[in-house]
ROZA-959235 format. One record per residue: z, y, x of N, C-alpha, C in turn; residue in one letter. Coordinates in steps of 0.05 Angstrom, whole numbers, plus 32768, in hexadecimal, padded with zeros to 4 digits. Last residue first. Layout:
ZYXZYXZYXA...
***
This chain:
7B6E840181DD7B7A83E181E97B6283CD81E6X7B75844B81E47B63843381DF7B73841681E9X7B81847D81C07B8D846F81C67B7B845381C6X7B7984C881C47B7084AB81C17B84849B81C8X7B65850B81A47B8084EF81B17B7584D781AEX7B4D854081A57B4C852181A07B5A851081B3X7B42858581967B4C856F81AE7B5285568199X7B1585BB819B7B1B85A0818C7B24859381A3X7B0C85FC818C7B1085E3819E7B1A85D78190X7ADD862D817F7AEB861B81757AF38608818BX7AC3867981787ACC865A817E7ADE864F8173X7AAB86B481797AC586A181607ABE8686817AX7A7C86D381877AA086E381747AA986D68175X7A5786AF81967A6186CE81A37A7286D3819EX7A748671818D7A58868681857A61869F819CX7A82862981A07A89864B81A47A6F865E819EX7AA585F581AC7A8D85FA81A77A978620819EX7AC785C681D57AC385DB81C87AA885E381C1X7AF5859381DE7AD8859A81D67ADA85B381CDX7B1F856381FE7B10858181FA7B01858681F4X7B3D852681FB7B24853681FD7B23854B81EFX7B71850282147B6E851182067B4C85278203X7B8684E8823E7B8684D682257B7984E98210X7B7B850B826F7B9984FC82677B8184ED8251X7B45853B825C7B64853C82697B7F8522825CX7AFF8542825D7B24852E82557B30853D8265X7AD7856A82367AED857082547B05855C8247X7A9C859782277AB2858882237AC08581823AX7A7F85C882137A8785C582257AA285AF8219X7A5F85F481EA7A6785F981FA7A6885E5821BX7A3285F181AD7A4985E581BC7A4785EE81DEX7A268602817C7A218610818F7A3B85FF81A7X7A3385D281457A2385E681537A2F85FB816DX7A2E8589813D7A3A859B81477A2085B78150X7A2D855E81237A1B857581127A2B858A811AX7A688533812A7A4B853781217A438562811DX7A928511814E7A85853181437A68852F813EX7A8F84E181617AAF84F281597AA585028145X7A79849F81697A6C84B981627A9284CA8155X7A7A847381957A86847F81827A90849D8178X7A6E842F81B67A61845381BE7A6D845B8193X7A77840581D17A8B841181B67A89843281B9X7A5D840F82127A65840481F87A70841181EFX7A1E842782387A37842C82287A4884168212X7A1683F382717A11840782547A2B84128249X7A1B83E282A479FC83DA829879FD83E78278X7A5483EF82A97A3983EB82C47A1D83F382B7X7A66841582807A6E83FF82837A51840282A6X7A95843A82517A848441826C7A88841F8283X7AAA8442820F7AA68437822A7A86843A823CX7AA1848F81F57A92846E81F97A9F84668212X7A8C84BB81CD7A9C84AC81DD7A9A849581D8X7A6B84F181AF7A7084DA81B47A7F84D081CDX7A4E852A818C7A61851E819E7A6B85018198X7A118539817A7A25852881797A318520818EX79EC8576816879FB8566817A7A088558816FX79A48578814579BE856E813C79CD85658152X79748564813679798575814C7997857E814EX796A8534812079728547810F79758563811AX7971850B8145795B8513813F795785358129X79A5852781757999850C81627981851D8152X79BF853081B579AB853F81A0799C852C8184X7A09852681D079E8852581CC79D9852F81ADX7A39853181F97A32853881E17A08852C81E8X7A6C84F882127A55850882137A50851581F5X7A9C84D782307A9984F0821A7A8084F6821DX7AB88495824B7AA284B2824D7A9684BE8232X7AE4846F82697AD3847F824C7AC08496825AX7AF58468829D7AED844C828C7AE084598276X7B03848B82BF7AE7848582BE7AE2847082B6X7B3D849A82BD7B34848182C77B1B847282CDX7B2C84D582A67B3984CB82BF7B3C84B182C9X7AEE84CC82847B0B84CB82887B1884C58299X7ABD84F882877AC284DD82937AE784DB828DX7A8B851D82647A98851C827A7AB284FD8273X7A49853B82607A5B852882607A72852C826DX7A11855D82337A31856482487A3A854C8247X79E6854D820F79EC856F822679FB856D8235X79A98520821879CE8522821B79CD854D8229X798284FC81F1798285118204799D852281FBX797784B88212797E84CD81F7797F84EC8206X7999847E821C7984848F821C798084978205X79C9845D824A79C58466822B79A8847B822CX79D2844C827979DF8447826D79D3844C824DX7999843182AA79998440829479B2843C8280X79AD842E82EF79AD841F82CD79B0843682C6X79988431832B7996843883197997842782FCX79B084138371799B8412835679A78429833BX79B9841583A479A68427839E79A2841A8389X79F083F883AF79DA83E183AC79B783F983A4X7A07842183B67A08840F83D379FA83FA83CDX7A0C8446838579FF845383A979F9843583B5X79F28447834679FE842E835F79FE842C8375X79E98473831879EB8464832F79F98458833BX79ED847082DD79F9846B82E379E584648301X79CD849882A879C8849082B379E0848482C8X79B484AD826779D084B7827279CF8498828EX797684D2825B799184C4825779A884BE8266X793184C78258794A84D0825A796284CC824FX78F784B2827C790F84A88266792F84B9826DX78D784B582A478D384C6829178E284BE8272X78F084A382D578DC848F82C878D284A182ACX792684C882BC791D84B082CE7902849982C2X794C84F882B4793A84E782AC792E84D882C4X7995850482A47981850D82AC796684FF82A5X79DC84FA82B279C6850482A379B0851782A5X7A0284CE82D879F284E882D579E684EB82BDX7A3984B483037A2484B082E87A1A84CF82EDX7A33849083457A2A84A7832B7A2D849E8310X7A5E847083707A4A847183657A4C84898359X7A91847883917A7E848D83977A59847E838EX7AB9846B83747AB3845183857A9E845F8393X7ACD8491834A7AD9849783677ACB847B837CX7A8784BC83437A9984A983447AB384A4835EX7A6784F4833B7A6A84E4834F7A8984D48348X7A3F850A83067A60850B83117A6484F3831FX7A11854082F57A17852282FA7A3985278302X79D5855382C979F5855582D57A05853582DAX79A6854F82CD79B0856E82C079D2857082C6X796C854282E87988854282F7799E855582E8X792D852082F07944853682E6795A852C82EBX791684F783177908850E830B791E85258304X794A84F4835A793884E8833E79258503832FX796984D2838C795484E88385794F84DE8364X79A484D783B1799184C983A7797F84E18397X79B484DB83E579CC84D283D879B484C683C7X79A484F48426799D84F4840F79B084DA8401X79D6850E844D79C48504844A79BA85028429X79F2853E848479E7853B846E79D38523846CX7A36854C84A77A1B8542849F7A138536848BX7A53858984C17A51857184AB7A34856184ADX7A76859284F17A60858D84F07A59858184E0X7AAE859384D07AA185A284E97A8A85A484F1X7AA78576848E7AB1857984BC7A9C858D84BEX7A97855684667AA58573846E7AB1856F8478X7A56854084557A71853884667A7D8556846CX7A2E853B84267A2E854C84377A56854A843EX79F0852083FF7A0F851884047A1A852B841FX79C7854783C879CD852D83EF79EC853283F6X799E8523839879BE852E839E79BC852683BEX796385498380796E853B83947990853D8389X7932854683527949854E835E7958853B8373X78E28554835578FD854B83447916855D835BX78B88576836678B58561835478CE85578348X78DA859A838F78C285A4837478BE85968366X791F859183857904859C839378F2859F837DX795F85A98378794A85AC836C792F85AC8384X7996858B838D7988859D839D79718599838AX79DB8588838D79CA8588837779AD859A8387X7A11856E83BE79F5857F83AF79E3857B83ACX7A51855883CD7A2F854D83C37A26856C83B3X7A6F854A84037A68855883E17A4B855283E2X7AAE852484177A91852384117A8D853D8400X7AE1852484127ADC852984307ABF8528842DX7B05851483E57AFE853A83EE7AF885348409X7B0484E583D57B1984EF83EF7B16850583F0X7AE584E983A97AFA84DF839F7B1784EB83BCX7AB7851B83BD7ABB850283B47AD2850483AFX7AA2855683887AB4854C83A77AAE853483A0X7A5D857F83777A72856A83797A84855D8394X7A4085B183647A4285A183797A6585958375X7A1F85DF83487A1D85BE83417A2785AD8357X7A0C8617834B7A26860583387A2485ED8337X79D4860F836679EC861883747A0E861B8360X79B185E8837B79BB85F1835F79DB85FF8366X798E860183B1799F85EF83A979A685F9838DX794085F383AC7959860083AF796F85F283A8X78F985FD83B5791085E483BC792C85F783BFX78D1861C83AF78D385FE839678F085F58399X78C2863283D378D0864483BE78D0862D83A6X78A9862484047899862983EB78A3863A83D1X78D5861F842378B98633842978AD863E8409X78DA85E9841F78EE85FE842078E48615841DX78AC85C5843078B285C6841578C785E68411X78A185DA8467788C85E68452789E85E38437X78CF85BC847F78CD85E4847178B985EF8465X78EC8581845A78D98594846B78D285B58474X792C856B845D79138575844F7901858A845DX79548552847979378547848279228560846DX7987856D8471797E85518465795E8545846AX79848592849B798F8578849F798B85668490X795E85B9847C795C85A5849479678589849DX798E85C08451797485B28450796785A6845FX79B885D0847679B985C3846379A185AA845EX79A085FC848579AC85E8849979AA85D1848BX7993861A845579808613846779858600847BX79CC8622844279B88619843179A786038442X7A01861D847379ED8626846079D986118453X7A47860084757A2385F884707A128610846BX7A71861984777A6F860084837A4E85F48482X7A92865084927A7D8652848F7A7C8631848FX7AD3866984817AC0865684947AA1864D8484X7B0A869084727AEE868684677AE48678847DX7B498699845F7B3B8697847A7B2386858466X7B7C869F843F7B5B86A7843D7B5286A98443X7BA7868784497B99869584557B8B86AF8455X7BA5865C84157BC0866884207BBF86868433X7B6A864984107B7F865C84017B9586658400X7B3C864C843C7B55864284327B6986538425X7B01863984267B11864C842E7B2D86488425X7ABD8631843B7AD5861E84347AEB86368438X7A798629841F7A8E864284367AAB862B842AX7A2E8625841D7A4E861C84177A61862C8435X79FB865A841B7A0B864384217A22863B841CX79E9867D83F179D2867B840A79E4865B8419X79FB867E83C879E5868283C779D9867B83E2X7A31867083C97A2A868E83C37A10869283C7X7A6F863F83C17A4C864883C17A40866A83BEX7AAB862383DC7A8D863783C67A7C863983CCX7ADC85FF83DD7AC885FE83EA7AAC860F83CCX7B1E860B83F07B05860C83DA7AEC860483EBX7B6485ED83FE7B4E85FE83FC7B3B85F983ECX7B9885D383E47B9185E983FD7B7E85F783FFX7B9A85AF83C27B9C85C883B87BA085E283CFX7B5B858F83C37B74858E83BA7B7F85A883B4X7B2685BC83C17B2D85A983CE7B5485A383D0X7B0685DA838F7B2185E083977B2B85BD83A9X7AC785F883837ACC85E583807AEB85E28398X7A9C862F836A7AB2861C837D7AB88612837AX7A6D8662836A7A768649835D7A83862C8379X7A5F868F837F7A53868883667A6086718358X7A7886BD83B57A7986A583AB7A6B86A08383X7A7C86E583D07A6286EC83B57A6086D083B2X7AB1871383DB7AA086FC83DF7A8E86FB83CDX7AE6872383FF7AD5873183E77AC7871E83F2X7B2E870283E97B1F870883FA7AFD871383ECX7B5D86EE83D57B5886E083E87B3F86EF83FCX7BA6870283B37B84870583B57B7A86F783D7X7BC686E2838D7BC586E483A67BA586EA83ADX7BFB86F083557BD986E883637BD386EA8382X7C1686C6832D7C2386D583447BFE86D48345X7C2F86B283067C2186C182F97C1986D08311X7C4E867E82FF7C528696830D7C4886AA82FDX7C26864E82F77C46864E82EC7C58866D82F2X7BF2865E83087BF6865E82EB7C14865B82E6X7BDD869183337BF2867483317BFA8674831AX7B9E8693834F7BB786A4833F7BCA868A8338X7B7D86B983837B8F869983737B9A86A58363X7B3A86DC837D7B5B86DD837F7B6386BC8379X7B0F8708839E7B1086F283937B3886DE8395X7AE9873D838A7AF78730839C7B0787148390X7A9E874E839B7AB2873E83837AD087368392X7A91878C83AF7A87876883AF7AA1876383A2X7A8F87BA83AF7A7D87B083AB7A76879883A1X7AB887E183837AB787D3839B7AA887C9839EX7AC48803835B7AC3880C83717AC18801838DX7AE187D383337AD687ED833A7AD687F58353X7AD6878E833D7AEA87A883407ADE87C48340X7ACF874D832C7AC2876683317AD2877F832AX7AF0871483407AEB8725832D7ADE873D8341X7AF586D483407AE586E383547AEF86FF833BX7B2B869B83427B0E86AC833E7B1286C7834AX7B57866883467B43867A83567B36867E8339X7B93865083307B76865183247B698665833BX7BC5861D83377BB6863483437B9786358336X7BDB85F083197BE285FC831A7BD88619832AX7BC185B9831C7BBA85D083037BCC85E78308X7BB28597834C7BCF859783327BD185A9831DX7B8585AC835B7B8D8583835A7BA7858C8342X7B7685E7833D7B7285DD83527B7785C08349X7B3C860783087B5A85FF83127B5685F3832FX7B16863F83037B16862483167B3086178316X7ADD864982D57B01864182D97B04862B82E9X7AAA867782C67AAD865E82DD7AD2865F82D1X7A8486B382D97A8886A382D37A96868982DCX7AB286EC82F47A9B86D782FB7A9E86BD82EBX7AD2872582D17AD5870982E67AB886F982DEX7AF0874882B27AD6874982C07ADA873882D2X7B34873D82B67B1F874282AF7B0F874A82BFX7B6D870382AC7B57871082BF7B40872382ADX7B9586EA828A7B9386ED82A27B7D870082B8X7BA886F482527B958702825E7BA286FB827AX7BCA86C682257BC486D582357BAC86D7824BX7BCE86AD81DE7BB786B881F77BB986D38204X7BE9868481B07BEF869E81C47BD386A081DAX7BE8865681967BD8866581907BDE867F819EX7C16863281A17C1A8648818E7C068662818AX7BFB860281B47C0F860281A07C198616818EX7BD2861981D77BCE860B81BF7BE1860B81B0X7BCD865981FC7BDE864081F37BDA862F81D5X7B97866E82247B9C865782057BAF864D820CX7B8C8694824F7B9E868082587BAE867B8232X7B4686B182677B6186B1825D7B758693825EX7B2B86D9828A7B3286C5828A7B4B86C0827EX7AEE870182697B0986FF826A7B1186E7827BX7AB6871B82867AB9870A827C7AD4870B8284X7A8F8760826A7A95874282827AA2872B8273X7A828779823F7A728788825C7A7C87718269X7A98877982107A77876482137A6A87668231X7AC7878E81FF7AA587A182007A948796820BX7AEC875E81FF7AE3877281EA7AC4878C81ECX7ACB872E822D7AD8874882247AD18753820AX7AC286EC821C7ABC870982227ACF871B821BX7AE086B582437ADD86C8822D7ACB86E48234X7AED867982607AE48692826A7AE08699824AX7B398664825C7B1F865E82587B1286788262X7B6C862B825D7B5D863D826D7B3B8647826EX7B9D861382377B7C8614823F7B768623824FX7BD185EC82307BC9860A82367BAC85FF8242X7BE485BC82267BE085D0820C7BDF85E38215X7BD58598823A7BC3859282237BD085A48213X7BC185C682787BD085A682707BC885A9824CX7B9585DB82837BA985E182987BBB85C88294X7B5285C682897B6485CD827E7B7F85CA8287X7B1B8603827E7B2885ED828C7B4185E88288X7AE3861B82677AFD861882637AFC85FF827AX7AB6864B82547AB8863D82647AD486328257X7AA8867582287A998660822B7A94864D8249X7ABA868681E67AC2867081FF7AAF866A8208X7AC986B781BC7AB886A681C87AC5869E81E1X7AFC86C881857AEE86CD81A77AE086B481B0X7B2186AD81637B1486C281567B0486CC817AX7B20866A81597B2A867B816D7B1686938164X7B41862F813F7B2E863C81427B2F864F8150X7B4585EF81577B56860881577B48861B815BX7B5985A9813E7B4885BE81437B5785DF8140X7B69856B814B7B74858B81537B548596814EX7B72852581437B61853B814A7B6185558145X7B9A84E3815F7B93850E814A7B7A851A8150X7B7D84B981697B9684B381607B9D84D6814FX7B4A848D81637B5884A581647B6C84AA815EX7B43845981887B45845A81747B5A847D8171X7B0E8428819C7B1A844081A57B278446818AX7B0C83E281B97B1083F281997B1B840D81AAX7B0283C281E27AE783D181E07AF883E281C8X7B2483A481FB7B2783BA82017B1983CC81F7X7B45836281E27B30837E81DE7B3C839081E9X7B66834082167B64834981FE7B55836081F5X7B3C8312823A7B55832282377B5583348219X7B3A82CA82217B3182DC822B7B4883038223X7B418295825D7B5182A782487B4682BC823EX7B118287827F7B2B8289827E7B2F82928260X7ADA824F82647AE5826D82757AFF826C8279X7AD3821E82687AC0822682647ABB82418278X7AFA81EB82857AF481FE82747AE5820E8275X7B0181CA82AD7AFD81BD82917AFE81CA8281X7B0381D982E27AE481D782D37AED81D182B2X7B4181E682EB7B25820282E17B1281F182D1X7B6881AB82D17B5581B582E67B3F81D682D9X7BA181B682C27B9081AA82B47B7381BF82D3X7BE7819C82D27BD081B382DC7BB881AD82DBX7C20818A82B47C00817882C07BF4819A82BFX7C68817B82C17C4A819182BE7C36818C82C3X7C8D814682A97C81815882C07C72816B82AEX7CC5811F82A17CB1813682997CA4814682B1X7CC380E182A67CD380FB82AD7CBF810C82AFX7CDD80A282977CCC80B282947CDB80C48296X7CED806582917CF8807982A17CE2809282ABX7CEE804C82657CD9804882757CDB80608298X7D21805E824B7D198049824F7D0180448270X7D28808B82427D2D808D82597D2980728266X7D1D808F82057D0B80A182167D0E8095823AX7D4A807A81F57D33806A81F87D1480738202X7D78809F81FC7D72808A82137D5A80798215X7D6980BB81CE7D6580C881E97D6380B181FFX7D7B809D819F7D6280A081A47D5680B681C3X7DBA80A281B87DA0808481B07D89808B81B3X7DC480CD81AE7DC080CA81C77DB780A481CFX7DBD80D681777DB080EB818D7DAC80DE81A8X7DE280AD81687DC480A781677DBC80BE816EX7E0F80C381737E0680AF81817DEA80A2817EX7E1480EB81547E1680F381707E0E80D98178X7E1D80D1811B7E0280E0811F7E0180DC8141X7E4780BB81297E2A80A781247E1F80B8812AX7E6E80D681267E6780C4813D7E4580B1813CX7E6480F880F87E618102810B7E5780F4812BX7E7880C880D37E5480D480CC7E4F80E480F0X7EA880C980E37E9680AF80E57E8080B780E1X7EBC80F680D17EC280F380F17EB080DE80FBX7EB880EF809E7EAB810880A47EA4810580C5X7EDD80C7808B7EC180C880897EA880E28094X7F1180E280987F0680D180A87EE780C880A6X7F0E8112806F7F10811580987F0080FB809EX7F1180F380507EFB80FE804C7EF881058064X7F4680CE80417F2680C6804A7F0C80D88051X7F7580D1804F7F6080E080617F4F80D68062X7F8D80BD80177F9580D580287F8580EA803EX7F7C809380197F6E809D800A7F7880BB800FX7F90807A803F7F75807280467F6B808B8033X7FBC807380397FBD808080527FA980898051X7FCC805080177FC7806D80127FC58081802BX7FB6801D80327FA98033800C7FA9804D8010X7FDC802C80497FCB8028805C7FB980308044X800E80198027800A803080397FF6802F8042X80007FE88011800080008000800080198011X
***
């Protein structure tokens, strides 16, 4: 009778403690029959051939906007560069139409200050945006003098009288300009000038003949010259009589010149950092947006059509261009930038008029378009994967 009631006292503990031993023992029943054959896990490494490809990585081709800003502006534009994505830097006219303003667009609150008047076409920032050169014209003086000005300051430092036309800012020590007859390098702490090329040296050295020089066919474009990626190369835009040249020109002491490459047209190019091209121009009497290949000399046709303005995103994986559709009609577009073509080419702006001038900065594209009185800029955010 005690053991009855012993039984009925803790039966449910005890049936609970017996389900428990069983279960735990058939875990480790059906574990030992794994260990039977005495098997032990490995990793098998399946050989390359037995697949076709790797993995493939994840789309890159989708662009996808993320804002688009427009900001109208009671004054014409018709240069800009940009200081960061919310101060612009642009050329303007004066209120009496006699020169040209340089001013300093804050986007966020629509403020515009006057940095400069009667000044030479053109906005040069320097590598960090923080120093702008130009040239201005002064009463009573003959030749243009030509100033830094420090955009976090406001400080100016004049450099010197010159008849420079168009420069180009070697990191942030010096320049290298143009004034019609040759390149000059000048350092902007100084303002010590050096004579580094003329025209005619120039030419010679690249082999061109002097009857052709002579003739009045053969010049440099004298706004069109590009740094490489080290700033120890430039390249110029040299118009002969049948087509255009770019020749590659070393800055030393003794620079030297060679030909880079030739074609029928040439309306604007941008030397890569691997120091291939793209350009726009014609070839073969096909026009369009073109990609050279310096070290294999070939030419691909990226896209064909007839293009006004491009420009490249700091990683030179996109490229912005505007072009002319049948309608006579501009369209802005962006597009991967590939060897052999454009992809996921993707129209922004349609049935654009009087356009100016576009320009990445960061993740972000510049466009303006501008009459005499009024303009407009447009900025576009991207985000591509």
């Amino acid at each position: 009778m005690k053991r009855i009631g012993f039984w009925r006292k803790h039966r449910d503990k005890l049936m609970l403690s017996g389900l428990l031993i069983a279960f735990v023992g058939g875990i480790f029943g059906i574990g030992s029959l794994f260990s039977i054959g005495q098997l032990k896990p490995r990793t098998e490494i399946l050989p390359d051939k037995q697949f076709d490809s790797q993995l493939a990585p994840p789309a890159s081709s989708t662009i996808q906007i993320e804002s688009a800003t427009k900001i109208p502006n009671d004054f014409a534009i018709y240069d800009f560069d940009i200081k960061n994505r919310n101060s612009i830097v642009v050329n303007s006219t004066e209120h009496s139409y006699s020169g040209l303003n340089l001013l300093l667009l804050h986007l966020d609150d629509n403020q515009v200050k006057n940095i400069a008047g009667n000044i030479d076409y053109g906005v040069v920032l320097n590598a960090d945006r923080t120093k702008l050169i130009y040239s201005q014209y002064r009463s009573g003086q003959p030749q243009r003098t030509t100033f830094v000005y420090d955009t976090t300051n406001g400080k100016r430092t004049k450099l010197s009288n010159d008849d420079a036309y168009f420069r180009r800012i070697i990191g942030n020590e010096a320049s290298i300009s143009h004034d019609g007859h040759g390149f000059t390098r000048t350092d902007l702490k100084t303002g010590k000038e050096e004579i580094l090329l003329s025209d005619r040296d120039m030419l010679r050295k690249a082999g061109v003949h002097q009857l052709e020089e002579n003739s009045g066919y053969t010049f440099i474009v004298i706004d069109s010259f590009e740094l490489s990626e080290d700033q120890k190369q430039m390249y110029a835009l040299v118009m002969h009589k049948d087509d255009f040249a770019i020749y590659r020109v070393s800055l030393e002491k003794e620079p030297k010149v060679s030909l880079y490459m030739r074609a029928k047209g040439i309306q604007q190019y941008r030397i890569l950092k691997n120091g291939d091209m793209i350009f726009l121009g014609e070839v073969d009497q096909v026009q369009g947006v073109y990609k050279y290949q310096a070290t294999e000399k070939k030419l691909n046709l990226l896209a064909k059509g007839s293009f006004w303005n491009f420009d490249l995103s700091a990683d030179e994986s996109r490229i912005a261009y505007v072009n002319t559709v049948d309608n006579q009609k501009n369209e802005l577009h962006i597009a991967f930038l590939n060897d052999q073509s454009l992809t996921s080419d993707t129209v922004l702006y349609r049935n654009i008029d009087n356009f100016i001038k576009l320009k990445w900065f960061g993740e972000e594209l510049f466009f303006i378009t501008s009459s005499t009185k009024k303009s407009e800029l447009y900025r576009f955010s991207f985000r591509a994967w």
